[in-house]
MIKE-847635 format. One record per residue (C-alpha): residue in three letters; x, y, z. Coordinates in steps of 0.2 Angstrom, whole numbers, plus 2048, in hexadecimal, padded with zeros to 3 digits. Last residue first. Layout:
N
R    aa    c1    c2    c3
R   ALA     X     Y     Z
...
END
This chain:
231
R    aa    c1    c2    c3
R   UNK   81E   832   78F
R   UNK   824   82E   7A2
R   UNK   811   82E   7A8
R   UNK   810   81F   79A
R   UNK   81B   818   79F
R   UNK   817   816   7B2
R   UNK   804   812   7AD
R   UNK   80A   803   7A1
R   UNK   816   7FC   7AE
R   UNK   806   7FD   7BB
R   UNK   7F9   7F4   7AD
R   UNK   805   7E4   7AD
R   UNK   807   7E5   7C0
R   UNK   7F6   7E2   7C1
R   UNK   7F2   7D5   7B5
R   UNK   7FF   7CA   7BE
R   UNK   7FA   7D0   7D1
R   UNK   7E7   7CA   7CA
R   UNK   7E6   7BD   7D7
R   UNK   7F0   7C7   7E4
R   UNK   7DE   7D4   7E3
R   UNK   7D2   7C6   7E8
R   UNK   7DE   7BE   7F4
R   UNK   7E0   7CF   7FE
R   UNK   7CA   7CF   7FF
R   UNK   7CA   7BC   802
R   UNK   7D6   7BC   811
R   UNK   7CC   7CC   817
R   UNK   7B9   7C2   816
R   UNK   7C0   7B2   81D
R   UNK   7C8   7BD   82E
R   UNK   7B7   7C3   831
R   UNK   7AD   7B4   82F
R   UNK   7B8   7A9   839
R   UNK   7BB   7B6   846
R   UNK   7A8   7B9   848
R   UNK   7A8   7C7   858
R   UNK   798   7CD   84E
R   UNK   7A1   7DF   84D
R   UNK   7B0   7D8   846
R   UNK   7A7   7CE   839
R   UNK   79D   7E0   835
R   UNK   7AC   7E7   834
R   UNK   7B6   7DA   826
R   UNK   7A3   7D9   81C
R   UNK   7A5   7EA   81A
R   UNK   7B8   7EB   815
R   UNK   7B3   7DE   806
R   UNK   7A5   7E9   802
R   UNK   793   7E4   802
R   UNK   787   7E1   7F1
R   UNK   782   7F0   7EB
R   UNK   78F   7F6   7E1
R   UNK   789   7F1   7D0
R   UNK   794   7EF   7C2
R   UNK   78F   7FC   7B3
R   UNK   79C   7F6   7A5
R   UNK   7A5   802   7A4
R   UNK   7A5   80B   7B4
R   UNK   7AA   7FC   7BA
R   UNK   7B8   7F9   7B0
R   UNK   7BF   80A   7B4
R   UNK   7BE   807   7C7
R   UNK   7C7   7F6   7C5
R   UNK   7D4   7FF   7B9
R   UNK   7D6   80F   7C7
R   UNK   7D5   7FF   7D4
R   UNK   7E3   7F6   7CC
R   UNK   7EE   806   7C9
R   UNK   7ED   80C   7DD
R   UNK   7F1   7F9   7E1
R   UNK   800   7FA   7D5
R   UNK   808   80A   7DC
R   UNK   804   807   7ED
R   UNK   80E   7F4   7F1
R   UNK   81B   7FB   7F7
R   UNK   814   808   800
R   UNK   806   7FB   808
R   UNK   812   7F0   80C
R   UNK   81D   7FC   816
R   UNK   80C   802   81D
R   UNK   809   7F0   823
R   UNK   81A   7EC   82C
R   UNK   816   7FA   837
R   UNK   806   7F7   83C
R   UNK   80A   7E7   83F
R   UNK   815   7EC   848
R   UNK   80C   7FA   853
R   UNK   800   7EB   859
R   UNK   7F2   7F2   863
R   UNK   7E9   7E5   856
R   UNK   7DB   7F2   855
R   UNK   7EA   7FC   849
R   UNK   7E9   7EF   83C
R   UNK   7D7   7F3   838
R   UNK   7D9   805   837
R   UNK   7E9   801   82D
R   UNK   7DA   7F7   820
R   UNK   7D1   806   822
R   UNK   7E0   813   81C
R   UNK   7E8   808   80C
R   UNK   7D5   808   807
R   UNK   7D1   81A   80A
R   UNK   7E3   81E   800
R   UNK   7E2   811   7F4
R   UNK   7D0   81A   7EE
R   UNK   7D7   82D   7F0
R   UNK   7E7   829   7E3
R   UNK   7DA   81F   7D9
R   UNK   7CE   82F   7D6
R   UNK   7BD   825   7D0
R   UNK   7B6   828   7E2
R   UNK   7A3   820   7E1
R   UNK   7A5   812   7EB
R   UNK   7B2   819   7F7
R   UNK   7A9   828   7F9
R   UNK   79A   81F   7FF
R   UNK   7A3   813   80A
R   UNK   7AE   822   812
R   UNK   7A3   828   823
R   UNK   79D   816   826
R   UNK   7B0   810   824
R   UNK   7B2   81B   831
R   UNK   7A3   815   83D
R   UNK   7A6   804   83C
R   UNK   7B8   807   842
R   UNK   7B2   812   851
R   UNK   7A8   804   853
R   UNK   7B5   7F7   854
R   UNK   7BF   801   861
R   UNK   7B0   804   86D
R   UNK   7AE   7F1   86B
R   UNK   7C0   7EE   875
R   UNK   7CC   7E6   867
R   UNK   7DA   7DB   870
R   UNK   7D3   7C9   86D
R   UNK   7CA   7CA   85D
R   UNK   7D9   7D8   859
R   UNK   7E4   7CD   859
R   UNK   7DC   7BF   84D
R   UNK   7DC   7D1   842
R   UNK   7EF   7D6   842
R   UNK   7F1   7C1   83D
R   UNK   7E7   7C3   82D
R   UNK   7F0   7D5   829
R   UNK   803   7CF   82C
R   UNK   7FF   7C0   822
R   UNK   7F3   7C5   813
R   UNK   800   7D5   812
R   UNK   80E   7C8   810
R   UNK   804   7BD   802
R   UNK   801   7CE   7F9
R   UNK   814   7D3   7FB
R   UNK   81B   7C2   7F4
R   UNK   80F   7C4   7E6
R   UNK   815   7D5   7E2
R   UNK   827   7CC   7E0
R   UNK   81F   7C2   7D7
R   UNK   814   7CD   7CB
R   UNK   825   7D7   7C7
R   UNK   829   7E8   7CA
R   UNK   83C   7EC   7CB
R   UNK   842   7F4   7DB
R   UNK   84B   808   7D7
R   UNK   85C   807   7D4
R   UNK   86A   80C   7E2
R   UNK   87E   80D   7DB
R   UNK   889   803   7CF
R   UNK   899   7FE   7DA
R   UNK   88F   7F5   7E6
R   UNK   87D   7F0   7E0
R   UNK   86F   7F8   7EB
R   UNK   85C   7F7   7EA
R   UNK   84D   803   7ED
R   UNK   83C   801   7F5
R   UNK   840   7F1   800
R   UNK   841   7FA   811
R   UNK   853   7F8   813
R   UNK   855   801   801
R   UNK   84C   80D   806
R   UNK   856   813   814
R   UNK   865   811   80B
R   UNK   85E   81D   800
R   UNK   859   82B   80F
R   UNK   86D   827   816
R   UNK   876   82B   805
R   UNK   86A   83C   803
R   UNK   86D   842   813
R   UNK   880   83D   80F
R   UNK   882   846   800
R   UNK   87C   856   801
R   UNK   865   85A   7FD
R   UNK   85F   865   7F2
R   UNK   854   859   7ED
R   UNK   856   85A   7DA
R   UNK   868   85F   7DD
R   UNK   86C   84F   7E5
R   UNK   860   844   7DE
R   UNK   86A   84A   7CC
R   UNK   87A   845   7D7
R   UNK   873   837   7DD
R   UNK   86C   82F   7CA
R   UNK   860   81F   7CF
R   UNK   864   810   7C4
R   UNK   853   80B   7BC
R   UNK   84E   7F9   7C1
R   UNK   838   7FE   7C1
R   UNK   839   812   7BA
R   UNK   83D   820   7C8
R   UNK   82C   829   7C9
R   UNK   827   817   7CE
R   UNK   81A   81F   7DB
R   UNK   81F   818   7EC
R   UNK   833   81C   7E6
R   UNK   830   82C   7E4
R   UNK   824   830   7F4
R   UNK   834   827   7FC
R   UNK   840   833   7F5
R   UNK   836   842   7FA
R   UNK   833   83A   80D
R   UNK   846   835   80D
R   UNK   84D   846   809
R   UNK   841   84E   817
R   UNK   846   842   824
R   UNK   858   843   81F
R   UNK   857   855   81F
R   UNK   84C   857   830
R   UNK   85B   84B   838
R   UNK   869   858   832
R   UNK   879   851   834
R   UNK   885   858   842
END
């Protein structure tokens, strides 16, 4: 019988991999060094990279073997515009789904993190607190798919959103922008909290559109990170 708590443990460890470009953008990914690396037999390993490649982080080519997925700004593109999607429509569901008590308790997180989050400097932390709110704000849909379909996005998309913000922190710090005015996921909660679906579903199309904007720019600044952490 196969081991489920090796496939599962396998997968996570592959996963982690693939979410953070350890493995280059088209590099062809070597089993029997993943093998050894993981400690891990054949067909765990077989079943945690098909896996993957069902979920869009790794591809397959017969008779050549698994690659990690390239990183292009279109194919970013085509996740942005999927996020605005599954995000835009997780929210008209919660104006109609959401009890009050539920949208408090939001307000009440995103309280307990705005001043970390304008002050955190440590990207890894920063796309973590966001990547959390905005499945906060998913889950008041009481729909597990979107939920679902989101944190496969969010993964997929990770890598480049944690390098935008490092270079977005990074920028601002230099040249002393203000944080004053009100967050994007502010304006979201306080929308939701008025009962103004116009308002709040304007204020989260914006904030995705803002960041696919710069997907080009974005993706440019990831390929340098990942070679230069390879150096």
């Amino acid at each position: 019988m196969q081991d489920k708590g090796s496939v599962a443990r396998v997968y996570t460890e592959l996963q982690t991999m693939a979410v953070n470009f350890v493995f280059k953008p088209g590099e062809r990914l070597n089993e029997s060094r993943l093998s050894a690396q993981l400690g891990a037999s054949r067909t765990p390993l077989r079943e945690a990279l098909n896996r993957l490649v069902a979920e869009g982080f790794l591809t397959f080519e017969a008779g050549k073997g698994f690659f990690c997925r390239t990183l292009n700004p279109d194919d970013i593109q085509h996740l942005y515009e999927l996020r605005s999607a599954v995000e835009c429509e997780a929210l008209w569901v919660s104006f109609r789904r959401a009890e009050d008590s539920d949208i408090a308790s939001l307000s009440q997180y995103l309280k307990g993190i705005e001043e970390e989050y304008e002050s955190c400097s440590d990207p890894l932390v920063l796309v973590e607190m966001d990547q959390t709110f905005h499945i906060k704000l998913a889950e008041l849909s009481g729909n597990p798919e979107f939920v679902r379909t989101l944190r496969n996005v969010n993964d997929r998309i990770r890598f480049v959103r944690m390098i935008d913000l490092k270079v977005m922190r990074e920028n601002k710090a230099t040249e002393g922008l203000s944080s004053a005015r009100l967050s994007a996921h502010r304006q979201i909660v306080d929308a939701l909290q008025r009962r103004d679906e116009v308002a709040a579903l304007a204020a989260l199309r914006a904030h995705i559109e803002r960041r696919r904007e710069q997907t080009t720019v974005a993706v440019r600044n990831a390929y340098a990170e990942i070679y230069v952490m390879s150096d």
